[in-house]
C-alpha positions as CSV (number, residue, x, y, z in Angstrom):
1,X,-2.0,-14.8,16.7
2,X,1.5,-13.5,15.0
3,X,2.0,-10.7,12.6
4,X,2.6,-13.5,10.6
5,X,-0.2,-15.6,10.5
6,X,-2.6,-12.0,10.4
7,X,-0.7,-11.5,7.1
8,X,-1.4,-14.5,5.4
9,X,-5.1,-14.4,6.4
10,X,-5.2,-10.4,4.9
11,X,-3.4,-11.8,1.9
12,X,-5.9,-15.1,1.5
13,X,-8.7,-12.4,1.8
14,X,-7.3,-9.9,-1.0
15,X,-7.2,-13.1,-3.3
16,X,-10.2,-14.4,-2.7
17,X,-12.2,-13.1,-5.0
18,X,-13.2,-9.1,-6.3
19,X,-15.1,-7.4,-3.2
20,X,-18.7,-7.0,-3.6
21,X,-20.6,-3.7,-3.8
22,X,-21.1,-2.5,0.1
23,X,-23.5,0.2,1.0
24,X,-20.8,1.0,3.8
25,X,-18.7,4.1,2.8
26,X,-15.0,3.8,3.0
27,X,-14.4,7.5,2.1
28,X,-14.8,10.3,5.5
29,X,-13.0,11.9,7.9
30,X,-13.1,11.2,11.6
31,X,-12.9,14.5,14.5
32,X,-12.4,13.0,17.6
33,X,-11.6,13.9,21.4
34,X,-9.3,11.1,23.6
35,X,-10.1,10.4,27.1
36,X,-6.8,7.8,28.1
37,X,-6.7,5.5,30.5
38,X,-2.6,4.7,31.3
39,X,-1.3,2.4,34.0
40,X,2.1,3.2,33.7
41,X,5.1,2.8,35.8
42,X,8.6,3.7,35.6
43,X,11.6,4.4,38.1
44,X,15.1,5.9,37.0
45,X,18.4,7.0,39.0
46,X,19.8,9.7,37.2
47,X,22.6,10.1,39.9
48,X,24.1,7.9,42.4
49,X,21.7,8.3,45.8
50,X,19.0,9.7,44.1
51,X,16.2,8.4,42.1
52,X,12.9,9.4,40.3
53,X,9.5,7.0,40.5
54,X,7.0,8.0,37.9
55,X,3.6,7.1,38.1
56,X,1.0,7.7,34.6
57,X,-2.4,8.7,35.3
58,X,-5.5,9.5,32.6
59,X,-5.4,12.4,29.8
60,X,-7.3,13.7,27.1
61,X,-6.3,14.6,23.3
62,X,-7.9,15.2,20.2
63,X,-7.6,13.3,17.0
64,X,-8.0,13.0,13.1
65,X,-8.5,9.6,11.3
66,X,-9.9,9.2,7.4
67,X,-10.0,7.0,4.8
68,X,-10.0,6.6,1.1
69,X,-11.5,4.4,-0.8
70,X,-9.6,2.6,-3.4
71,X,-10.8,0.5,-6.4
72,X,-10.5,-4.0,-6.2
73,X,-12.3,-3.6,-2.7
74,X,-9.3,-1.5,-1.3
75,X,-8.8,1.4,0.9
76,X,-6.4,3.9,2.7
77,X,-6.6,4.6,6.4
78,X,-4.8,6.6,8.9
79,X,-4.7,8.3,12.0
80,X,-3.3,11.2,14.2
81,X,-3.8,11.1,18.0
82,X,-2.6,13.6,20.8
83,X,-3.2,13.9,24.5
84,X,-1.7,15.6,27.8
85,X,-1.7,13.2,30.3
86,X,-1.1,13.6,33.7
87,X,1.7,12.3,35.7
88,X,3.0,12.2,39.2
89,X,6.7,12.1,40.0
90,X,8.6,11.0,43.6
91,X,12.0,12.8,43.7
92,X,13.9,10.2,46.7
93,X,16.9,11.3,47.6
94,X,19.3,10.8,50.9
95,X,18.0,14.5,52.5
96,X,14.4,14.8,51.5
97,X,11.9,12.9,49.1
98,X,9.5,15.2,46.9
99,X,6.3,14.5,44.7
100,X,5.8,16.4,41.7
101,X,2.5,16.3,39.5
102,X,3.2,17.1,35.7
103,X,1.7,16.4,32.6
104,X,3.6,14.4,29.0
105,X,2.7,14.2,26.1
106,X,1.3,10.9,24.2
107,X,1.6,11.2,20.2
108,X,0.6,7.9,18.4
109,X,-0.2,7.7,14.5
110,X,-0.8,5.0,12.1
111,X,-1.2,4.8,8.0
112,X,-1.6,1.9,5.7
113,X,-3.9,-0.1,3.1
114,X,-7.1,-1.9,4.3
115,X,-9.1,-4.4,2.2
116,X,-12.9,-5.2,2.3
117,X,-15.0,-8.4,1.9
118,X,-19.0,-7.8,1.7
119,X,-20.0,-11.2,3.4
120,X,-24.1,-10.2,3.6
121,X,-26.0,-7.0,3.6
122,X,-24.2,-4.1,5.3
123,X,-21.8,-6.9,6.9
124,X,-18.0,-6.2,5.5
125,X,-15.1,-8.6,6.7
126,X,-12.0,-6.0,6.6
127,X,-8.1,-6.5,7.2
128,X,-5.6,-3.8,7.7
129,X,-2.2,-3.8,7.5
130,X,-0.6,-0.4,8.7
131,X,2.4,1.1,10.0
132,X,2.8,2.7,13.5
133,X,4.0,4.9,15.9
134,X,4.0,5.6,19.3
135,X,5.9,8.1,21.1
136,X,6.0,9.0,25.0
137,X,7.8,12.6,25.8
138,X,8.3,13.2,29.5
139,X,10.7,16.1,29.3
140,X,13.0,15.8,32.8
141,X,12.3,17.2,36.6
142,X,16.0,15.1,38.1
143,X,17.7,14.1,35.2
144,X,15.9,11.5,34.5
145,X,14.3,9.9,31.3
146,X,11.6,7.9,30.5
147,X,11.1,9.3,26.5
148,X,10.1,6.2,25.1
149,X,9.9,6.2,21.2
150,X,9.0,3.1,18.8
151,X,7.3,2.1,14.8
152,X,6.6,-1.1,13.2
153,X,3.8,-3.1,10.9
154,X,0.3,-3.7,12.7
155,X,-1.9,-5.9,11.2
156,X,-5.7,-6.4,12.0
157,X,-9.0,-7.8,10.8
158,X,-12.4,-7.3,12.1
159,X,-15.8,-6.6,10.8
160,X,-18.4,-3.2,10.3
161,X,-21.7,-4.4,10.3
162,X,-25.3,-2.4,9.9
163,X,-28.1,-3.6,11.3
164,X,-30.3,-1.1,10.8
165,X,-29.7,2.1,8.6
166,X,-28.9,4.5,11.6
167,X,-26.6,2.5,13.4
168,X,-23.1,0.4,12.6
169,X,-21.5,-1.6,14.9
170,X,-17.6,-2.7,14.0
171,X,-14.7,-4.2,15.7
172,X,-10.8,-4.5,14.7
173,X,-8.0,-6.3,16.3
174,X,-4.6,-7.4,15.7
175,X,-1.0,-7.3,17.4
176,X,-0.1,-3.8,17.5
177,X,4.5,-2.8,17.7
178,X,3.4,-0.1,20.5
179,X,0.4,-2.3,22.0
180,X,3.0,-2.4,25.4
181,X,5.4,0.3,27.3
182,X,7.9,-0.4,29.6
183,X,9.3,2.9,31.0
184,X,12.0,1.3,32.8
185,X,13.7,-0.1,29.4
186,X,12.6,2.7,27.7
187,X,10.8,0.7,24.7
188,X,7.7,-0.5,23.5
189,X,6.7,-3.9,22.9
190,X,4.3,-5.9,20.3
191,X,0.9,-7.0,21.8
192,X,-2.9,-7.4,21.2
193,X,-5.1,-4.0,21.3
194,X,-8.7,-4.4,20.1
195,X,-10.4,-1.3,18.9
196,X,-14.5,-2.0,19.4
197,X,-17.7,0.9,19.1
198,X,-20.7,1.8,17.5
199,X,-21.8,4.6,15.4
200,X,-25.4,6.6,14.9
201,X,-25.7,8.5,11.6
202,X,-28.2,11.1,12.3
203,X,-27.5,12.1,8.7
204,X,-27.0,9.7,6.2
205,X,-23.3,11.0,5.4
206,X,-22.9,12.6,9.2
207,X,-22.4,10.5,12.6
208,X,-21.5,10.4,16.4
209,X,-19.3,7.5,17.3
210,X,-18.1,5.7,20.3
211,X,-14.8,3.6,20.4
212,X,-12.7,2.0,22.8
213,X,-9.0,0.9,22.4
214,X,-7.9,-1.9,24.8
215,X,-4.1,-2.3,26.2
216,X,-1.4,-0.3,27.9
217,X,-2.5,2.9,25.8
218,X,-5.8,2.7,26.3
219,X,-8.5,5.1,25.2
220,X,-12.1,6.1,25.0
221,X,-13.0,8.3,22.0
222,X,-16.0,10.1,21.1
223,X,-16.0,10.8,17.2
224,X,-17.7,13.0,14.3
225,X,-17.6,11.0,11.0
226,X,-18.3,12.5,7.6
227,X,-18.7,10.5,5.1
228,X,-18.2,11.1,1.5
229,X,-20.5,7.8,0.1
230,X,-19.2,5.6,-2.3
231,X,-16.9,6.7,-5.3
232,X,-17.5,5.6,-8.9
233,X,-14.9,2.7,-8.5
């Protein structure tokens, strides 16, 4: 499925009809910690005779997310993510060939409008259209560079669901502009990413969460969540 078609299904949804009243808050702030999972390979020659193979490994960050809810069934959500991730470098050149274990730093964000359905009890259809970034920064051991920077529209749909009052179960997927890296061209490319988790509310308005983020950045996060209820639109 295109960006596309996922934009004419977000926009079928918005006009479909006014969103009913859901129980599920759309106002609250996320705290989260990353654990990454990157697969990542890259190899450069700065100079003539001599060149750098880099090799991505796991990482963990920290991260912010929130959202706002909007009247008409509407909503604002973004994100902030971090992490230090670990790399190891081979250095080949015509005298000796070196390996070199460093760290770079991974710094992805998105921000945008998302629109929910109330299709049963608890059960909210949602679309999100949202802009984002992705940015790889390396720094340099040989000369080398691998610094990958990129943006562009993501849109998703997916679903939060709660079957029972302490526990919400949701999933969200769509074709992401930084869902792929290729460190030899330097760029990132459009692809699927599914984001899929649960949460427990051991308050009504305070929760632990567990997500997971499929493709070539891929990550684990554990999340707080407070939640602000529902506003008087």
């Amino acid at each position: 499925m295109n960006i596309r078609n996922i934009t004419l299904a977000l926009l079928g949804l918005a006009f479909a009809g006014s969103a009913a009243a859901s129980e599920l808050s759309y106002t609250y702030v996320d705290f989260r910690v990353l654990n990454n999972e990157l697969d990542l390979t890259g190899t450069d020659t700065p100079v003539p005779g001599q060149s750098v193979a880099l090799e991505t490994e796991d990482g963990d960050g920290i991260s912010v997310a929130g959202s706002l809810q909007l009247p008409a069934g509407f909503y604002l959500a973004g994100a902030f993510n971090s992490s230090i991730v670990d790399v190891t470098s081979t250095i080949t050149s015509p005298l000796t060939e070196t390996e070199v274990r460093d760290e770079f730093d991974l710094i992805t964000s998105s921000f945008g409008v998302g629109y929910r359905h109330e299709l049963g009890t608890n059960f909210d259809l949602i679309g999100e259209l949202t802009y984002d970034t992705g940015e790889l920064d390396f720094g340099s051991l040989a000369g080398e560079d691998f610094d990958t920077e990129d943006s562009g529209v993501s849109a998703r749909v997916g679903f939060r669901w709660n079957p029972r009052p302490p526990f919400e179960l949701y999933a969200l997927g769509g074709v992401s502009p930084v869902g792929e890296v290729s460190l030899n061209e330097r760029r990132f490319d459009s692809a699927s990413v599914v984001n899929a988790g649960f949460r427990w509310y051991f308050f009504q308005d305070l929760g632990f969460g567990l997500d997971y983020q499929s493709g070539d950045l891929s990550a684990l996060t554990l999340s707080m969540r407070f939640s602000f209820g529902s506003v008087p639109w």
